[in-house]
VEXVO-795086 format. One record per residue (C-alpha): residue number from 1; residue in one letter; z, y, x. Coordinates in steps of 0.001 Angstrom, whole numbers, plus 500000, padded with zeros to 6 digits. Layout:
REM residues N
<r bati="NUM" kevo="a" Z="Z" Y="Y" X="X"/>
...
REM end
This chain:
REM residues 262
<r bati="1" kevo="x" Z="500000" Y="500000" X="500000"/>
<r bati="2" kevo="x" Z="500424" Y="502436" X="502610"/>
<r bati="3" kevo="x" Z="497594" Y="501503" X="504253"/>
<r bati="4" kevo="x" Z="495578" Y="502578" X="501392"/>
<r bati="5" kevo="x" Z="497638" Y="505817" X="500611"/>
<r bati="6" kevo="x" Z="496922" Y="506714" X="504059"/>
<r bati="7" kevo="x" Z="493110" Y="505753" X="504262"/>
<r bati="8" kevo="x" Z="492772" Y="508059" X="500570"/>
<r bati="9" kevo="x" Z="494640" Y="510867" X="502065"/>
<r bati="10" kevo="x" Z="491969" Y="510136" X="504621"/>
<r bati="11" kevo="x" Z="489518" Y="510702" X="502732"/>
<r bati="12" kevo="x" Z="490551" Y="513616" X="500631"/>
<r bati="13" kevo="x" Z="491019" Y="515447" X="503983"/>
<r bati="14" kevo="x" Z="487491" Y="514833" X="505715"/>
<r bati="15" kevo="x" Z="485897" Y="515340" X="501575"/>
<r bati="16" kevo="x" Z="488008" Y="519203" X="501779"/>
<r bati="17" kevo="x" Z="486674" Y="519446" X="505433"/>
<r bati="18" kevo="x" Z="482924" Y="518575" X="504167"/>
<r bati="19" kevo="x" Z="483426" Y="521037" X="501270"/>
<r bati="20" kevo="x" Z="484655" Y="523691" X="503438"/>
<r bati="21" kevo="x" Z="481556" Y="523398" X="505358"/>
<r bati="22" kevo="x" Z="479128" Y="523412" X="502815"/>
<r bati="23" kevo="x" Z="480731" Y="526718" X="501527"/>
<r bati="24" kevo="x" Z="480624" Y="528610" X="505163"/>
<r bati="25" kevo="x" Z="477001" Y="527260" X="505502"/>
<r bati="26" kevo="x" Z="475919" Y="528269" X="502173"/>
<r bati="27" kevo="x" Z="477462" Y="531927" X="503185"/>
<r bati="28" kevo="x" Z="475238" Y="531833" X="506114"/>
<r bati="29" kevo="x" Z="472338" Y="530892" X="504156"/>
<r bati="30" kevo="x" Z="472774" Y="533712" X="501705"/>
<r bati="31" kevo="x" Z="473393" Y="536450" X="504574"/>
<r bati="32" kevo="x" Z="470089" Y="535242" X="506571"/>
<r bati="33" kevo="x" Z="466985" Y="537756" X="505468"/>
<r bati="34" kevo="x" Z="464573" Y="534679" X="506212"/>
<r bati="35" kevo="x" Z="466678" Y="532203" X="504202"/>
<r bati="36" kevo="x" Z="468566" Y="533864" X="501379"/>
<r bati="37" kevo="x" Z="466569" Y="532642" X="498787"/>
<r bati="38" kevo="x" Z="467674" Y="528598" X="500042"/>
<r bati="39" kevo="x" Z="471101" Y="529473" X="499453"/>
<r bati="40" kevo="x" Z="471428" Y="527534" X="495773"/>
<r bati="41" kevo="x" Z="469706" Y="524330" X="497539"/>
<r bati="42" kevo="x" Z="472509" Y="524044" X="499698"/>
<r bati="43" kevo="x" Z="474453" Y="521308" X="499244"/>
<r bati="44" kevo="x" Z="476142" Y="517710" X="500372"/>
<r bati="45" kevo="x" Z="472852" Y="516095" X="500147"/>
<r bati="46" kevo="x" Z="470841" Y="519388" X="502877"/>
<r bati="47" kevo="x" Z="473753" Y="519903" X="505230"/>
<r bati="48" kevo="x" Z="473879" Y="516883" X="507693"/>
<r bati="49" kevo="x" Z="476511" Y="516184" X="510677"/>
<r bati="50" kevo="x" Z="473874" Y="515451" X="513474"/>
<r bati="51" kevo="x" Z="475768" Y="515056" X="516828"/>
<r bati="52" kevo="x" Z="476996" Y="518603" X="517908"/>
<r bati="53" kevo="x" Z="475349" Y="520075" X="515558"/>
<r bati="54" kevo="x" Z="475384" Y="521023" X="511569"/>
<r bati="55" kevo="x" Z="471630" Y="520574" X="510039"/>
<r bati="56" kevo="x" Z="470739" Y="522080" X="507108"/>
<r bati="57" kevo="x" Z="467324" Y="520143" X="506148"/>
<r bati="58" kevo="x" Z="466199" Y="521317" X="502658"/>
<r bati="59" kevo="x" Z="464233" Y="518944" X="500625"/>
<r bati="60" kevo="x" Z="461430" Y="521199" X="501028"/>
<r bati="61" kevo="x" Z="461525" Y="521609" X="504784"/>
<r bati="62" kevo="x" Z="458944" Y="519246" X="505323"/>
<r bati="63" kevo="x" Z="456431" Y="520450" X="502269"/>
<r bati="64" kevo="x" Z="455531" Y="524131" X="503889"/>
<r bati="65" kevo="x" Z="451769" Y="524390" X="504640"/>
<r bati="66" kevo="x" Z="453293" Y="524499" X="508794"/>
<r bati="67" kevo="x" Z="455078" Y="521105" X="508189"/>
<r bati="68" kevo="x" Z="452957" Y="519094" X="505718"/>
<r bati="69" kevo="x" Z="449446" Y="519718" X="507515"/>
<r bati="70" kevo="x" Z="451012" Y="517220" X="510283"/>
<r bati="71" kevo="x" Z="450957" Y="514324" X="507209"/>
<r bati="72" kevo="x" Z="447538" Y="514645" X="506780"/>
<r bati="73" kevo="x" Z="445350" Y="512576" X="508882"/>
<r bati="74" kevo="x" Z="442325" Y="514398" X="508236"/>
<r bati="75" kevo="x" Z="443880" Y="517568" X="509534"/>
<r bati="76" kevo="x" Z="442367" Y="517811" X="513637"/>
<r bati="77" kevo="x" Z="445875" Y="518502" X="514614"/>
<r bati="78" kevo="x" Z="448445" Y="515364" X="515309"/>
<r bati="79" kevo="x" Z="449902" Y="513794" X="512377"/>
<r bati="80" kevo="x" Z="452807" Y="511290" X="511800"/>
<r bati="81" kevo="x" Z="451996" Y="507791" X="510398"/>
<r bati="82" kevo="x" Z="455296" Y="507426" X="508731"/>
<r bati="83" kevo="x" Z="456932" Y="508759" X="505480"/>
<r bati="84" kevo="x" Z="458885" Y="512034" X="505142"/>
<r bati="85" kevo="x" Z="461889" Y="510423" X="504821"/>
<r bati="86" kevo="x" Z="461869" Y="508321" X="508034"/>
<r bati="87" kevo="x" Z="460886" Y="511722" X="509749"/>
<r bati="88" kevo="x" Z="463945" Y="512835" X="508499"/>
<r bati="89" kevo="x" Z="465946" Y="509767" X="509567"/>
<r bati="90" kevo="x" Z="464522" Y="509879" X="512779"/>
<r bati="91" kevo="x" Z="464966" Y="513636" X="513551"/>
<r bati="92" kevo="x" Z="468466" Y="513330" X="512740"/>
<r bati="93" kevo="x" Z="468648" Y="510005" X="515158"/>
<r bati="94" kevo="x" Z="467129" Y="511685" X="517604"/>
<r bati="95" kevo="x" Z="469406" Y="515118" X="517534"/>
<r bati="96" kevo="x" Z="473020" Y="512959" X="517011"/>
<r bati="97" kevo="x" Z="472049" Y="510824" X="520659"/>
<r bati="98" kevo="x" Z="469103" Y="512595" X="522560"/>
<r bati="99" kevo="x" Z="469650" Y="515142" X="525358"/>
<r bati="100" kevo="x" Z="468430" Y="518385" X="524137"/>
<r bati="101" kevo="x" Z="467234" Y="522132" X="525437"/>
<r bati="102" kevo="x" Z="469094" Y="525040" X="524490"/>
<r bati="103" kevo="x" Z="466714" Y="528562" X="525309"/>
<r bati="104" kevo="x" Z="467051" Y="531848" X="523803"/>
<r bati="105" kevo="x" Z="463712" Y="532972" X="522877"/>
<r bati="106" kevo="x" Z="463181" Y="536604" X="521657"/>
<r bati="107" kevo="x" Z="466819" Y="536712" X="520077"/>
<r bati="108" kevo="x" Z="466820" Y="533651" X="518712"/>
<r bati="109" kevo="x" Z="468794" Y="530481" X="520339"/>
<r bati="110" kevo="x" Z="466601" Y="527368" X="519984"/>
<r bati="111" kevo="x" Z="467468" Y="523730" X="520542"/>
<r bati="112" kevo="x" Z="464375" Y="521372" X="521350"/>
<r bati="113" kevo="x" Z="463889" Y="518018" X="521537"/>
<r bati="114" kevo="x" Z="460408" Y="517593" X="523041"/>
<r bati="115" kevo="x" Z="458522" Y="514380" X="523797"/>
<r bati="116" kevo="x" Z="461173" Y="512140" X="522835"/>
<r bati="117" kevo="x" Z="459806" Y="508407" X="522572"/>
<r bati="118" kevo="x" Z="460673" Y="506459" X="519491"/>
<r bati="119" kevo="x" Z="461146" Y="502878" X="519554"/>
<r bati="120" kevo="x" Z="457235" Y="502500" X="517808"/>
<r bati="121" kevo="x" Z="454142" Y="504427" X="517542"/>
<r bati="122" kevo="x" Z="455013" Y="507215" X="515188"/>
<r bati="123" kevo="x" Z="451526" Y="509005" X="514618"/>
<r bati="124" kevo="x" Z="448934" Y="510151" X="516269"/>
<r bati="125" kevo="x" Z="448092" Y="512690" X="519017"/>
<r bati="126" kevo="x" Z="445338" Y="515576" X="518559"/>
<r bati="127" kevo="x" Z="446298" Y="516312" X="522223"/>
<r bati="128" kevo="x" Z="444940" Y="514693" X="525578"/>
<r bati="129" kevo="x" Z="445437" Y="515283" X="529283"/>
<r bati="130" kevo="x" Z="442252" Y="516055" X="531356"/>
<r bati="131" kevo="x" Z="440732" Y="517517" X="534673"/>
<r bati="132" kevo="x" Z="439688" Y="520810" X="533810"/>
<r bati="133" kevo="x" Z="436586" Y="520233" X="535302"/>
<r bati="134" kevo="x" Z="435158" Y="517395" X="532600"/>
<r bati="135" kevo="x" Z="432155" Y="518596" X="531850"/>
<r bati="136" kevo="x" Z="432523" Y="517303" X="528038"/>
<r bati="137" kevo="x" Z="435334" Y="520395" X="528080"/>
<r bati="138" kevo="x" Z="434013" Y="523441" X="525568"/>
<r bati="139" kevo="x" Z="435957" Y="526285" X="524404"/>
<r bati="140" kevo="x" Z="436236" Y="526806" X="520205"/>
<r bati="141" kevo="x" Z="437859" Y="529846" X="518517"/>
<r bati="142" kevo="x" Z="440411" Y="528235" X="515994"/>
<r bati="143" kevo="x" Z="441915" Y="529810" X="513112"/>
<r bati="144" kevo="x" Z="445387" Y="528451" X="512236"/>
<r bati="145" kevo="x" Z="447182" Y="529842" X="508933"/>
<r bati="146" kevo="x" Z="450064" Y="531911" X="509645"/>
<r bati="147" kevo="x" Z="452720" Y="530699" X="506874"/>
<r bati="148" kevo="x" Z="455292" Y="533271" X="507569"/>
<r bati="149" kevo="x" Z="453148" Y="535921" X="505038"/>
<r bati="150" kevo="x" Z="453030" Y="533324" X="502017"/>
<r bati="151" kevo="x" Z="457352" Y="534322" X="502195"/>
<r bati="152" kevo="x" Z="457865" Y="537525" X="504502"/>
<r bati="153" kevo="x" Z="456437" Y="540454" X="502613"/>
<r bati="154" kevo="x" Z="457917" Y="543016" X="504938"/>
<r bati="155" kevo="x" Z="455155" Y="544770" X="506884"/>
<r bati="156" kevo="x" Z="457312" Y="545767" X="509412"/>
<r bati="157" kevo="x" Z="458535" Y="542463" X="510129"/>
<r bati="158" kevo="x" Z="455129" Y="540373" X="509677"/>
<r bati="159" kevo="x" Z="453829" Y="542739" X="512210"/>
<r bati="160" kevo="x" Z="456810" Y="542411" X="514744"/>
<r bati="161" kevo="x" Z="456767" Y="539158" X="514897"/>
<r bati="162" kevo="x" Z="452822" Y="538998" X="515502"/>
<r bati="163" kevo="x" Z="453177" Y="541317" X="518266"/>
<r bati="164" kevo="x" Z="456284" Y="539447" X="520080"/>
<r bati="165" kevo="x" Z="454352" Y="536487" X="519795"/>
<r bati="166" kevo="x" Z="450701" Y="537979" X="520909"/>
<r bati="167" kevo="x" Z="449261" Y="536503" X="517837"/>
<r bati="168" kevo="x" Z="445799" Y="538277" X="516528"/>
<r bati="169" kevo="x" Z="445978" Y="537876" X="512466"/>
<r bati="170" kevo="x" Z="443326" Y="537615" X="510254"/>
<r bati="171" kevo="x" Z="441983" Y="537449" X="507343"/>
<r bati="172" kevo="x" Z="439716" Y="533988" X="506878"/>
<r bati="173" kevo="x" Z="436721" Y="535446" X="507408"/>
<r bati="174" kevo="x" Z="437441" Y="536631" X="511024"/>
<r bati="175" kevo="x" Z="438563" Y="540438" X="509613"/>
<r bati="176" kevo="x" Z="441954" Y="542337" X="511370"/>
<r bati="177" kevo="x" Z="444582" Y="541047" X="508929"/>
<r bati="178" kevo="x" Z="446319" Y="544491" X="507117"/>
<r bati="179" kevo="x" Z="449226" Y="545739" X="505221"/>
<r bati="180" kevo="x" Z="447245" Y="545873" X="501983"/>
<r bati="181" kevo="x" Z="445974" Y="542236" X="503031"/>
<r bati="182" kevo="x" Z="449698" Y="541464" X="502841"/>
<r bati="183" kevo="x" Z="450627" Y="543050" X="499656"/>
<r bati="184" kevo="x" Z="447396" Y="541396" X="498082"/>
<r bati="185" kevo="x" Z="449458" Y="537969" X="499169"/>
<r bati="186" kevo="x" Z="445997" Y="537509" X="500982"/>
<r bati="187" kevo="x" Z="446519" Y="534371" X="503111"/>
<r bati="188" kevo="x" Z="446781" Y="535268" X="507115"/>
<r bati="189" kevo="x" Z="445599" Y="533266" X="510312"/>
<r bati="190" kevo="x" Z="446143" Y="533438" X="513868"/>
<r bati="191" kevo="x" Z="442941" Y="533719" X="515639"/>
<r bati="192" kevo="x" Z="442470" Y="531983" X="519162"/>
<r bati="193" kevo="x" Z="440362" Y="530263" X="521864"/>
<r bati="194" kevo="x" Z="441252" Y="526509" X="522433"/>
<r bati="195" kevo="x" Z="440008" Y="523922" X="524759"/>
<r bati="196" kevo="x" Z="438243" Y="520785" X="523327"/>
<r bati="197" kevo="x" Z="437239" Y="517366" X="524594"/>
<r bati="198" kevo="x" Z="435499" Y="515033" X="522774"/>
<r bati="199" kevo="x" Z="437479" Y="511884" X="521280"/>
<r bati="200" kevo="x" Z="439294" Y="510515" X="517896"/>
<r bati="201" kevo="x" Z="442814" Y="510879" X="517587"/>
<r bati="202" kevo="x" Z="442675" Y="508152" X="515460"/>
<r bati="203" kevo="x" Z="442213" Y="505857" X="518909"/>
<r bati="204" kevo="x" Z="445097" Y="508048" X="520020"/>
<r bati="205" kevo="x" Z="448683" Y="506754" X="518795"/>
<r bati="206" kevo="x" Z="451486" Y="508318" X="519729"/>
<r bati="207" kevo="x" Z="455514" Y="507148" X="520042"/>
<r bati="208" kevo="x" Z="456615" Y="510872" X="521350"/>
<r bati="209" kevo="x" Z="458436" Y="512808" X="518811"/>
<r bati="210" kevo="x" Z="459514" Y="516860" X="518898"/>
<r bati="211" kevo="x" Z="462042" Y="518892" X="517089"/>
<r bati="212" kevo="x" Z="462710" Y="522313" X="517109"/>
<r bati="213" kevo="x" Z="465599" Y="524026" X="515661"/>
<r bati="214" kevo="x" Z="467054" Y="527597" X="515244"/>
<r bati="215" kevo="x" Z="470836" Y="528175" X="515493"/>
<r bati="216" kevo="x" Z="472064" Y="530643" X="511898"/>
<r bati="217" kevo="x" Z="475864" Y="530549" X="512790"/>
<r bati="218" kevo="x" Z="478710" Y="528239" X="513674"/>
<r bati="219" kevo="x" Z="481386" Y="526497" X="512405"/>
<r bati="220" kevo="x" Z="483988" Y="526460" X="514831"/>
<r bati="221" kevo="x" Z="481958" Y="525735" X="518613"/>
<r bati="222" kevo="x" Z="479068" Y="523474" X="516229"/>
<r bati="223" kevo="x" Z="476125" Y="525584" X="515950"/>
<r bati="224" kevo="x" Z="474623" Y="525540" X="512282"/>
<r bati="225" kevo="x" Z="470747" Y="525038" X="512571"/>
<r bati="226" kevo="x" Z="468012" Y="524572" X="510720"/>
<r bati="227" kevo="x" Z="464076" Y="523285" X="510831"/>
<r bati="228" kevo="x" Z="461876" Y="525234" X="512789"/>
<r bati="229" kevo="x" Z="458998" Y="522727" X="513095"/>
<r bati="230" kevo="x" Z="458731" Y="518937" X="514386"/>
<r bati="231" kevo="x" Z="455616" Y="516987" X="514744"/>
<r bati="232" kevo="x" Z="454314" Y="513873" X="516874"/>
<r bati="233" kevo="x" Z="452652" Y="513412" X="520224"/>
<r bati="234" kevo="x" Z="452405" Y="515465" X="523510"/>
<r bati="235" kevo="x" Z="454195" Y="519166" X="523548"/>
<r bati="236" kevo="x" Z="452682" Y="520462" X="526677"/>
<r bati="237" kevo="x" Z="454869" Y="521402" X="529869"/>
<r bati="238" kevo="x" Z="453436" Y="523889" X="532754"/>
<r bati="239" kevo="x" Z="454356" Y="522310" X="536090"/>
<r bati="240" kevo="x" Z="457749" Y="523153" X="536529"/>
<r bati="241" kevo="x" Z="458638" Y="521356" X="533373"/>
<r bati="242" kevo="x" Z="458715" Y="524469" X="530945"/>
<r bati="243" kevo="x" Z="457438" Y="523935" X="527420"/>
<r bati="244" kevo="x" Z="454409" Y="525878" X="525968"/>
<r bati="245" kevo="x" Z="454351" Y="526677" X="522679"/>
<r bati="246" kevo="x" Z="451393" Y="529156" X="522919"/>
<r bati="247" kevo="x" Z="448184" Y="526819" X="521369"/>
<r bati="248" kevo="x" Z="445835" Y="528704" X="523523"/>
<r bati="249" kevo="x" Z="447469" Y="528381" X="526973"/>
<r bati="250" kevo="x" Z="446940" Y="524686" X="526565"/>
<r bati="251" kevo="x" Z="443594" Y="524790" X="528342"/>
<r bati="252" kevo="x" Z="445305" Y="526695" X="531151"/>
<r bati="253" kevo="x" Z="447608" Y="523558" X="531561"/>
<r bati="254" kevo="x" Z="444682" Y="520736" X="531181"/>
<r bati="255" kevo="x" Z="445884" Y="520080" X="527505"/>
<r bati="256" kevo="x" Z="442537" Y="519698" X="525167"/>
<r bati="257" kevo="x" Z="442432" Y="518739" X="521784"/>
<r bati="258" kevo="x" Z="440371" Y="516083" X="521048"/>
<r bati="259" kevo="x" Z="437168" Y="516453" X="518864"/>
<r bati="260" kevo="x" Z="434422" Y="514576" X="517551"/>
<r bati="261" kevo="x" Z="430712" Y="515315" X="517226"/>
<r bati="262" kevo="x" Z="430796" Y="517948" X="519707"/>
REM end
C-alpha cells in the first residue's frame, strides 16, 4: 500500500510538473510575433521532453509548403520515403541521444543536427558530390517559394529578413517582389543560380537525416525550441566542417543537384 501511495504521489507530482510546463511554454508561444497565433495548439500532445531540450512540434509543423515539398517525390529537391509520423519519431530520437550544434545565427540560437545516419535508408538525396570540373556540370537559375510571406505580412520584417539572408524575391514570373506584391498575398520566391549534374535521385537513397531548431525561451537551463526545417540526405559542409545553408553556394563547395534530361 505504500508503495502505491508513493508511486501516485509520483505521479501527481511529474503530471503538476508537465502542466506547469505546458503553461510557461504556451506563454512563450503567445509572446513570440512569429508564433502567437500557435498558442491555442499548445498542448500535452505538441510539447515533447526530447533530451535537453523542450520541443514544441505542432501537428502542422510538417504540412507548411517548406516542410511538405520534402514528401513529395516528384519535387527535384530530396524527399523522405517514410510517413510524417516516423519523421516525427525519429527527429525526436535523434535530438534525446545525438550530439548536436548550438550557433547563434543573426540573433537567433539554433541547434542542428546535420547528417545524422538512421539505422535505414530514410529518403532520397537531390544532392551529389562532384569535381567541379565534370563537364556534365551546368548552371540553372531556380526559383524556390519563400513561405515566410504566406504568414509575415509586415513589410518591414519580410524585407529584413531577405536582406540578412541575401535573398533576391520575386514574383513567379522573374519580377522584383514588392510591398503591394505582399499586401496582394501575391506568393514570393527566392531567385538563384544553382549547380546541376545530370542523374535521378530516385537511384540516390539516402540514411542521413537533419534537424534544425530555434530556441523561444527556457524552462529552467532546458531551452524551449521549436521546428525550423528537417529533411533527408547530404547538408553540405565547406572544408573546415561548417554547414551551408545558402542553396547557391553549393556549387562553390562541389555540391550539385542532380537532374535529368539535361
Amino acid at each position: 500500500m505504500k508503495l502505491m501511495l508513493e508511486n501516485w504521489k509520483r505521479f501527481l507530482n511529474e503530471a503538476e510538473e508537465a502542466s506547469d510546463t505546458i503553461e510557461q511554454v504556451r506563454k512563450m508561444i503567445a509572446d513570440n510575433r512569429f508564433l502567437s497565433g500557435k498558442a491555442s495548439e499548445v498542448s500535452a500532445e505538441t510539447v515533447k521532453e526530447a533530451g535537453p531540450f523542450v520541443f514544441v512540434l505542432f501537428k502542422d509543423s510538417l504540412d507548411s509548403p517548406h516542410m511538405s515539398k520534402h514528401f513529395d517525390e516528384k519535387n527535384p529537391i530530396s524527399t523522405w520515403t517514410i510517413s510524417k509520423d516516423q519523421v516525427k519519431d525519429l527527429m525526436l530520437d535523434i535530438m534525446a541521444k545525438k550530439d548536436f550544434k548550438a550557433a547563434e545565427e543573426r540573433g537567433v540560437q539554433k541547434y542542428k543536427w546535420l547528417n545524422v545516419p538512421a539505422k535505414e535508408d530514410i529518403g532520397l538525396d537531390s544532392l551529389k558530390k562532384a569535381d567541379p570540373s565534370d563537364p556534365s556540370i551546368k548552371a540553372i537559375t531556380d526559383l524556390e517559394k519563400f513561405g515566410m510571406t504566406d504568414r509575415v505580412k509586415d513589410w518591414a520584417v519580410v524585407s529584413k529578413v531577405a536582406a540578412d539572408n541575401k535573398y533576391e524575391l520575386v514574383n513567379q514570373d522573374g519580377s522584383p517582389y514588392t510591398e503591394e506584391d505582399l499586401a496582394s498575398d501575391k506568393p514570393s520566391f527566392i531567385k538563384q543560380e544553382i549547380g546541376v549534374i545530370p542523374g535521378d535521385k530516385r537511384q540516390n537513397p539516402t540514411k542521413l537525416v537533419n534537424i534544425i531548431v530555434a530556441e523561444i525561451g527556457k524552462i529552467g537551463e532546458k531551452p524551449v525550441v521549436s521546428l525550423m526545417t528537417t529533411f533527408p540526405g547530404h547538408s553540405p559542409v565547406d572544408s573546415e566542417g561548417k554547414d551551408i545553408m545558402d542553396k547557391k553556394a553549393f556549387k562553390d563547395h562541389g555540391y550539385y543537384f542532380l537532374k535529368g534530361d539535361m
